[in-house]
Backbone as a chain_set.jsonl record, in Angstrom:
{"seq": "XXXXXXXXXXXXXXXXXXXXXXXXXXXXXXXXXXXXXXXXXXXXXXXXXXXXXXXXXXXXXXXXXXXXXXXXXXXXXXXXXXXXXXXXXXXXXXXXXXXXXXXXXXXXXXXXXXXXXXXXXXXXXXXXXXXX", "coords": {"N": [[-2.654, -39.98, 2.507], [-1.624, -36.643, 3.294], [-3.323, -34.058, 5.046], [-4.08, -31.035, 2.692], [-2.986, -27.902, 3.184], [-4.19, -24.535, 3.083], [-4.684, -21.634, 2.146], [-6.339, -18.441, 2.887], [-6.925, -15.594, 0.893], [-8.951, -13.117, 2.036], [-10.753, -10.12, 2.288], [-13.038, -9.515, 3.053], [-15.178, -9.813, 6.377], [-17.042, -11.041, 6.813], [-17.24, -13.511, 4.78], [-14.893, -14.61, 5.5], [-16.221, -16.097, 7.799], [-17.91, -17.652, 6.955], [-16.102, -18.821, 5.186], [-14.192, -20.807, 6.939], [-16.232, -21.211, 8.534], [-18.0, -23.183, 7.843], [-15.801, -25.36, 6.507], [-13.954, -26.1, 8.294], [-14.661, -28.759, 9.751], [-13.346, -30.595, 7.847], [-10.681, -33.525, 7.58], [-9.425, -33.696, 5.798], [-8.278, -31.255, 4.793], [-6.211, -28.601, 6.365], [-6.686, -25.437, 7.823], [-5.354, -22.377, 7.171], [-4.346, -19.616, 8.532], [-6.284, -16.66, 8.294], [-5.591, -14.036, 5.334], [-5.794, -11.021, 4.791], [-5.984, -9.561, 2.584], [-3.84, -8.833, -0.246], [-1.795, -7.983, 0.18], [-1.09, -8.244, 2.553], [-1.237, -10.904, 2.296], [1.457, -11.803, 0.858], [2.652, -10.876, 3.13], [2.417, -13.061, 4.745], [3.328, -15.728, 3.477], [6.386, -14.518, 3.266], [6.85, -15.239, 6.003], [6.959, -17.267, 6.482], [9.548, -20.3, 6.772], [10.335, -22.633, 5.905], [10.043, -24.506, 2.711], [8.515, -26.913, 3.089], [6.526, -25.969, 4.304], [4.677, -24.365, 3.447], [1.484, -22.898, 1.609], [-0.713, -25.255, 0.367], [-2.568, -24.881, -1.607], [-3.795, -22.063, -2.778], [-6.218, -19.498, -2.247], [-8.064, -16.568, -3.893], [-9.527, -13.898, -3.068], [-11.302, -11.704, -5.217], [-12.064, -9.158, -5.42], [-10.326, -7.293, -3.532], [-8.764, -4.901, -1.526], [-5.632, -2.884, -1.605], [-4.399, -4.888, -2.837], [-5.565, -6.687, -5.975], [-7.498, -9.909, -6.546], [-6.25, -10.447, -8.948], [-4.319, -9.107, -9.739], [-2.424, -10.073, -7.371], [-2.227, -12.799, -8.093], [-0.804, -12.257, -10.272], [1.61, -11.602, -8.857], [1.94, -13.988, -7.353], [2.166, -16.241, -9.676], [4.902, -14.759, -11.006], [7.214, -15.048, -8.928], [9.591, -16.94, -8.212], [8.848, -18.577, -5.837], [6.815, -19.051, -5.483], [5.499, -20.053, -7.333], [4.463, -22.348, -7.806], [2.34, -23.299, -6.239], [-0.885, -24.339, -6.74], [-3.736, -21.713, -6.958], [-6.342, -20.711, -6.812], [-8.974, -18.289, -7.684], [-11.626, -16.512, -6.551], [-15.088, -15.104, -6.475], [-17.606, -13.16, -5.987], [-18.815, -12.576, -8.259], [-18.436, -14.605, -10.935], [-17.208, -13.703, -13.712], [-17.251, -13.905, -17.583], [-15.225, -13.024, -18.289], [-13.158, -12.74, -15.873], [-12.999, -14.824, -15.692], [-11.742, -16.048, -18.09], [-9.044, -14.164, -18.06], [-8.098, -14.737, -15.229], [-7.401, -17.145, -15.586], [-5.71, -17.601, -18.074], [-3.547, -16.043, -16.634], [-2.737, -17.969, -14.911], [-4.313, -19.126, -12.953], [-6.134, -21.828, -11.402], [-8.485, -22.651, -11.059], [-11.23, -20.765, -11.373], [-14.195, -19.265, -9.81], [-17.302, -18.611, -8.124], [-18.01, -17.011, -5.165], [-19.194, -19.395, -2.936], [-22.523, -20.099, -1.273], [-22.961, -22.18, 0.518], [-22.466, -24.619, 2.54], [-22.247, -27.025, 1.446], [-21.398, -26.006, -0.884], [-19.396, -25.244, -0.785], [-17.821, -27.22, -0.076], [-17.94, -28.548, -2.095], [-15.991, -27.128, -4.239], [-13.708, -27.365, -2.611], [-13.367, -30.165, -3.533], [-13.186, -30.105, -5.713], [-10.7, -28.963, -6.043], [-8.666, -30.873, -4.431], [-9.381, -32.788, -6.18], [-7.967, -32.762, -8.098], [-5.174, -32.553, -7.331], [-4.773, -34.276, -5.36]], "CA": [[-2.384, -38.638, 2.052], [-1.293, -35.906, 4.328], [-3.899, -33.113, 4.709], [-3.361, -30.234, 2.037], [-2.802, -26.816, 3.331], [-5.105, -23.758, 2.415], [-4.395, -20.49, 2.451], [-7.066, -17.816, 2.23], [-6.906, -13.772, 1.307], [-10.329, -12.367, 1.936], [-11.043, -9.26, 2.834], [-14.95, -9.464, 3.989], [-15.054, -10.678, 7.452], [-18.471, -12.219, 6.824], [-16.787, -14.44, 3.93], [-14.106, -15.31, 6.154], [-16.185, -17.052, 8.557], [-18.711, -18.48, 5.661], [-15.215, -20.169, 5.007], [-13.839, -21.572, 8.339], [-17.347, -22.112, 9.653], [-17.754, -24.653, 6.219], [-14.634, -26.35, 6.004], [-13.12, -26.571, 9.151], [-14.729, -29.738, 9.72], [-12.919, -31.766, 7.569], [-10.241, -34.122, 7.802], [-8.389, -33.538, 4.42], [-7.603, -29.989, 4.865], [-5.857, -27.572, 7.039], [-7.095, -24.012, 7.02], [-3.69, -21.755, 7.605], [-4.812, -18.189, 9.139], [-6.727, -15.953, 6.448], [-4.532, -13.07, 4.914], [-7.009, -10.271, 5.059], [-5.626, -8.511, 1.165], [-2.79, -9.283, -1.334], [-0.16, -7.289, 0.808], [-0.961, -9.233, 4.231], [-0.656, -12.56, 1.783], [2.897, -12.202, 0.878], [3.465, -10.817, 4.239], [2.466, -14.256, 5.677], [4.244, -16.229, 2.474], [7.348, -14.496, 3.233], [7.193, -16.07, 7.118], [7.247, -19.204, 5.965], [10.794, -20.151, 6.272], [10.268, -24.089, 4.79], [9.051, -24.829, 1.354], [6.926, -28.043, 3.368], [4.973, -25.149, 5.255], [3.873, -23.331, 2.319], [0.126, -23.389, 1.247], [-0.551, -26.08, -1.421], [-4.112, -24.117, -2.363], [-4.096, -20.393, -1.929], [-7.899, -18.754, -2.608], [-7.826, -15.142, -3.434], [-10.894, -12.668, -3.709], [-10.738, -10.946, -6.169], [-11.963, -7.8, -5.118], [-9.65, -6.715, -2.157], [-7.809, -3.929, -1.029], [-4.503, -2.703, -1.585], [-4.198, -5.921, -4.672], [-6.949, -7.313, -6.304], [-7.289, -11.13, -6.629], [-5.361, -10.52, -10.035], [-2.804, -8.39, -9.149], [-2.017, -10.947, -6.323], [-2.242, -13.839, -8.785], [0.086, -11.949, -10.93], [2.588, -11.546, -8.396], [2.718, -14.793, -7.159], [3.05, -16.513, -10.561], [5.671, -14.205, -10.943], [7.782, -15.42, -7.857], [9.986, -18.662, -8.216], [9.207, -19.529, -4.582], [4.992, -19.477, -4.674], [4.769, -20.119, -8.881], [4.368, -23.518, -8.142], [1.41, -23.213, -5.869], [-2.059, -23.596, -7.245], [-4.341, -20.738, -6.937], [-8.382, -19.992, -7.046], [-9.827, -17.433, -8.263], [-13.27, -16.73, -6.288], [-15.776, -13.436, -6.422], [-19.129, -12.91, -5.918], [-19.597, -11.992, -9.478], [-17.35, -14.826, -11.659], [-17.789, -13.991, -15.56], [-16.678, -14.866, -18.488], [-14.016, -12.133, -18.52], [-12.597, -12.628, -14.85], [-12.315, -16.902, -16.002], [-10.361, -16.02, -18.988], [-7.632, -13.553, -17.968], [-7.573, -15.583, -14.329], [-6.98, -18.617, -16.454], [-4.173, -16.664, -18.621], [-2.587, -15.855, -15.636], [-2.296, -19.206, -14.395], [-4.904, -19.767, -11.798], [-6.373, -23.456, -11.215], [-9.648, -22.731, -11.128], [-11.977, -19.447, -11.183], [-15.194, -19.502, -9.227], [-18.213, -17.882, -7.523], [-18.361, -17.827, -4.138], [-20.478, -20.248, -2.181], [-23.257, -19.225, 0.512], [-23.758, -22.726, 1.223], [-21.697, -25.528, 3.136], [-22.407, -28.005, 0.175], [-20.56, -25.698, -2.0], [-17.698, -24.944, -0.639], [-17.112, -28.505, -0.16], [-17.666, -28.622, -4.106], [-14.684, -26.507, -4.462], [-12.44, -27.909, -2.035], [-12.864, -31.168, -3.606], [-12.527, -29.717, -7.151], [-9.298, -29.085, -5.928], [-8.532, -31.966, -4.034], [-9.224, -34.28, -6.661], [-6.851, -32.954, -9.214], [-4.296, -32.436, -6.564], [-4.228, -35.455, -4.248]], "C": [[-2.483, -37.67, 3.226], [-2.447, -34.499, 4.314], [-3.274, -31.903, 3.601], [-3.657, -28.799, 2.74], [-3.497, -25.495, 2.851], [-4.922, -22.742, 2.995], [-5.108, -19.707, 1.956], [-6.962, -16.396, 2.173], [-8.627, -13.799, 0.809], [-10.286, -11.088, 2.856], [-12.769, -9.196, 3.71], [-14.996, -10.559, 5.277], [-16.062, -11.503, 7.461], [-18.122, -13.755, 5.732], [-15.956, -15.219, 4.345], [-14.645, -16.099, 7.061], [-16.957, -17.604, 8.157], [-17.318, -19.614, 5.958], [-14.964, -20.547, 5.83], [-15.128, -22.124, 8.665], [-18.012, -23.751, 8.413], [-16.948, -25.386, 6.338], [-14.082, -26.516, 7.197], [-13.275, -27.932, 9.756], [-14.081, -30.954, 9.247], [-11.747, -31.929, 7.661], [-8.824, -34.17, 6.602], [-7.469, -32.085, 4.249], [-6.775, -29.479, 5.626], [-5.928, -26.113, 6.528], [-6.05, -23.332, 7.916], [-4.712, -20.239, 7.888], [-5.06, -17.154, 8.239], [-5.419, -14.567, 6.471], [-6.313, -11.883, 4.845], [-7.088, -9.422, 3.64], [-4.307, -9.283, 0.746], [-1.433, -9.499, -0.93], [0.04, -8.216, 2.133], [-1.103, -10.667, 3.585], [0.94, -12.78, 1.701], [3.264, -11.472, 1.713], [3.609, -12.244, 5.046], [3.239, -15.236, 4.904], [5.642, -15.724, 3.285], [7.914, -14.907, 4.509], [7.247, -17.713, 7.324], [8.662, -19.764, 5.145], [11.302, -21.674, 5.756], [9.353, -24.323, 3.692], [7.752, -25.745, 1.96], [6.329, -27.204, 3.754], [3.992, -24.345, 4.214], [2.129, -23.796, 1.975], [-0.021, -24.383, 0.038], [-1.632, -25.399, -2.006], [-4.004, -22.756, -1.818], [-5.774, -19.929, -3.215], [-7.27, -17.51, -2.829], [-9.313, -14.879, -3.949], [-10.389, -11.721, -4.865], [-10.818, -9.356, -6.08], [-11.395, -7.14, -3.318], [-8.651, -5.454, -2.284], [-6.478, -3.605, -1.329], [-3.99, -3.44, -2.812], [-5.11, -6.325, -4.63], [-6.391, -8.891, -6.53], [-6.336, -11.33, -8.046], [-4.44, -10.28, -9.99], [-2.34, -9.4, -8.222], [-1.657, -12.162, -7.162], [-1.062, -13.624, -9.368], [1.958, -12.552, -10.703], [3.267, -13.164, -7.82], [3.11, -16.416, -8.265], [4.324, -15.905, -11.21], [6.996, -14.42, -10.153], [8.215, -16.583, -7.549], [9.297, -19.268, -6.77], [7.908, -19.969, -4.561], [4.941, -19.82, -6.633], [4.404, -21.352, -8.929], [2.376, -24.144, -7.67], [0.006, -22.743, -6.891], [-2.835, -22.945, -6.826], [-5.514, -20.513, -7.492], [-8.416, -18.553, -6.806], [-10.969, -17.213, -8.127], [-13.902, -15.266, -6.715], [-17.038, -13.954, -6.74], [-19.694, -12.699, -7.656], [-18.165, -12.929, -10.626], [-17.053, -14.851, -13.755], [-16.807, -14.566, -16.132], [-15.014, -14.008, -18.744], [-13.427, -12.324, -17.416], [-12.076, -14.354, -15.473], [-11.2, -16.645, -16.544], [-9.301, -15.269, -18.854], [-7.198, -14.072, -16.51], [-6.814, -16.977, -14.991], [-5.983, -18.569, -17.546], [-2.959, -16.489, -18.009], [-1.793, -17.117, -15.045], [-3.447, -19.842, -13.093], [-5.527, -21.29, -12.581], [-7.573, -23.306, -11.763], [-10.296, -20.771, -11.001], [-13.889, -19.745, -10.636], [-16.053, -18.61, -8.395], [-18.235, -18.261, -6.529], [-19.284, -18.719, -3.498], [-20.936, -19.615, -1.546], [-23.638, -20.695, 0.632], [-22.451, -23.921, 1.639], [-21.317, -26.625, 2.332], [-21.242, -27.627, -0.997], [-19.272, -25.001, -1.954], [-16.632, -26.047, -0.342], [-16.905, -29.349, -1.674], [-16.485, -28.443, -4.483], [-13.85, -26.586, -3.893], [-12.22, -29.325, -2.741], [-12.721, -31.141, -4.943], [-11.319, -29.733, -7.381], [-8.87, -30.144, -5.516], [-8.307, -33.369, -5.57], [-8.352, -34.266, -8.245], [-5.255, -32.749, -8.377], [-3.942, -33.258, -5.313], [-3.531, -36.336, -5.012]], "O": [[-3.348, -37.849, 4.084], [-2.283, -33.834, 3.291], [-2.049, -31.778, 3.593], [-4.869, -28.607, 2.83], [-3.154, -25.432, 1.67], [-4.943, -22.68, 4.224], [-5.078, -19.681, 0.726], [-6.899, -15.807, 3.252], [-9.246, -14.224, -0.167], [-9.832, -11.094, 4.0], [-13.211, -8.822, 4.796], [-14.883, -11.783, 5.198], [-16.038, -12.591, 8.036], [-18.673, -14.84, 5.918], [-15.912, -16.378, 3.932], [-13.877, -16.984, 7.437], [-17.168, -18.539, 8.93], [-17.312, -20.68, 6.573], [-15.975, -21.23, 5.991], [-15.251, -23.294, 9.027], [-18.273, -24.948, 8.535], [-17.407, -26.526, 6.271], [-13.431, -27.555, 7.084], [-12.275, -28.424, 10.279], [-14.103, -32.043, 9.822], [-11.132, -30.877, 7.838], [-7.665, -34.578, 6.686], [-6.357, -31.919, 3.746], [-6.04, -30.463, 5.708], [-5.532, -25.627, 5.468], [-5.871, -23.603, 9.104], [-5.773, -20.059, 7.291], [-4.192, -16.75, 7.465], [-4.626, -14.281, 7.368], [-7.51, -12.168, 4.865], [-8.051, -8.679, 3.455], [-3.845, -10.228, 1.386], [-0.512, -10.276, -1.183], [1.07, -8.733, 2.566], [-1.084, -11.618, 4.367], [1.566, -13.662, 2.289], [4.392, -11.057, 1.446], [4.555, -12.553, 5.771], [4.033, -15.803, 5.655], [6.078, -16.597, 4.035], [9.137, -15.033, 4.578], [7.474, -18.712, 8.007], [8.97, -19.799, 3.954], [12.427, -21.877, 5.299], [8.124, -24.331, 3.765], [6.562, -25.617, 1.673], [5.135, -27.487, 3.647], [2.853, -23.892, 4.33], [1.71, -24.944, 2.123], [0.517, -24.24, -1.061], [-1.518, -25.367, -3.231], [-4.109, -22.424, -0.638], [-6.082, -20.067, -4.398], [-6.224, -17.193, -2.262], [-9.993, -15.401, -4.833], [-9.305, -11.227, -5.174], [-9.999, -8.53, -6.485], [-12.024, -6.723, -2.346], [-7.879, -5.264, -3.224], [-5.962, -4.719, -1.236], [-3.313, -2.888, -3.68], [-5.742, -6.486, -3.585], [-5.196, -9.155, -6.666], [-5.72, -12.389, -8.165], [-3.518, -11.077, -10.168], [-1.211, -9.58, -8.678], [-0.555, -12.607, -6.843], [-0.173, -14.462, -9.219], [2.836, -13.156, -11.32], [4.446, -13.515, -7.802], [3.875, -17.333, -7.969], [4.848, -16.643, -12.044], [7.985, -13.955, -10.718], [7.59, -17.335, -6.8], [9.254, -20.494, -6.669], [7.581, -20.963, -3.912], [3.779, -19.666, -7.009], [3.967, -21.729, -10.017], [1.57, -24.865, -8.258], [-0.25, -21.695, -7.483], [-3.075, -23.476, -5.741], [-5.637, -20.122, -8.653], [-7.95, -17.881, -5.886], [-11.724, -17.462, -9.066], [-13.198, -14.405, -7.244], [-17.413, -14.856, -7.489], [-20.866, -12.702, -8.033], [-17.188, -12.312, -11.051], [-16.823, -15.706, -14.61], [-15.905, -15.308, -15.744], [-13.992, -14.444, -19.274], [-12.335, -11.906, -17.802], [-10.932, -14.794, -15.586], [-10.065, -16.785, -16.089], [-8.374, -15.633, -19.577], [-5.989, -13.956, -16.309], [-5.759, -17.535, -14.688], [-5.445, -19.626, -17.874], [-1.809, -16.639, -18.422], [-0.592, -17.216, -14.795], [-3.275, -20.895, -12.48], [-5.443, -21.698, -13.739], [-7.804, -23.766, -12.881], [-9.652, -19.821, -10.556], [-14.624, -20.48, -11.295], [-15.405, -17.7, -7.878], [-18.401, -19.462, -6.318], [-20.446, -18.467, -3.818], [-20.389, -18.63, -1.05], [-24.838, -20.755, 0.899], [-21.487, -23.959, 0.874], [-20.214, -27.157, 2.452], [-20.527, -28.351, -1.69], [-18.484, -24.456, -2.727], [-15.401, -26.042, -0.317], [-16.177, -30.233, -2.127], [-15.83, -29.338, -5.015], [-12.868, -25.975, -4.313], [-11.084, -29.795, -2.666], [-12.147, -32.093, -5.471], [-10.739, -30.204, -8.359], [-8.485, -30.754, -6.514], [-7.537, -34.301, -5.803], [-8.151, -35.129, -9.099], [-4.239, -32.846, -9.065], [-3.076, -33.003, -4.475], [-3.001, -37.319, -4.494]]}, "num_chains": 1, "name": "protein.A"}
């Protein structure tokens, strides 16, 4: 199996290197260059001029800038070219109301972020193991 592709929008620079400094270790992934908000996601989506380059896992925060992890979700189930791509749903704070209208929308999964190395390898292989 060919590594899968991961594409992350976070806005908090401290979250962004929680994630890289976690996962870049392994062997199954590739971590694609974070999107920093919703708007600088489908700016980097729309430079991606082969379907193979596309992210197979895109993360979003949910609370970012300019689109929120919903609004972003929205848009790119919305969008023949990324609707295919599955999509997490993280935030510091994941209730029962962010699960169920993320999980309406179409995301994969909905989740709290990790603070620990253990658990962000939880949730990569959450994904992983319905998607390898």
């Amino acid at each position: 199996m060919s590594p899968k592709k991961i594409l992350l929008a976070e806005d908090d620079i401290d979250d962004q290197k929680l994630f890289y400094d976690f996962l870049r270790h392994r062997q199954d992934i590739v971590l694609m260059p974070v999107a920093e908000n919703g708007v600088h996601l489908f700016d980097s989506l729309e430079k991606i001029t082969s379907s193979d380059d596309l992210p197979d896992l895109i993360i979003l925060d949910q609370n970012m800038p300019k689109k929120s992890g919903l609004q972003t979700l929205q848009l790119l189930k919305n969008t023949n070219r990324y609707a295919h791509i599955p999509v997490m749903v993280y935030s510091t704070y994941a209730d029962r109301q962010l699960i169920e209208i993320s999980s309406e929308m179409g995301a994969f999964l909905v989740a709290s972020k990790p603070v620990t190395k253990d658990g962000y390898d939880e949730m990569i292989n959450c994904f992983l193991k319905f998607y390898n």
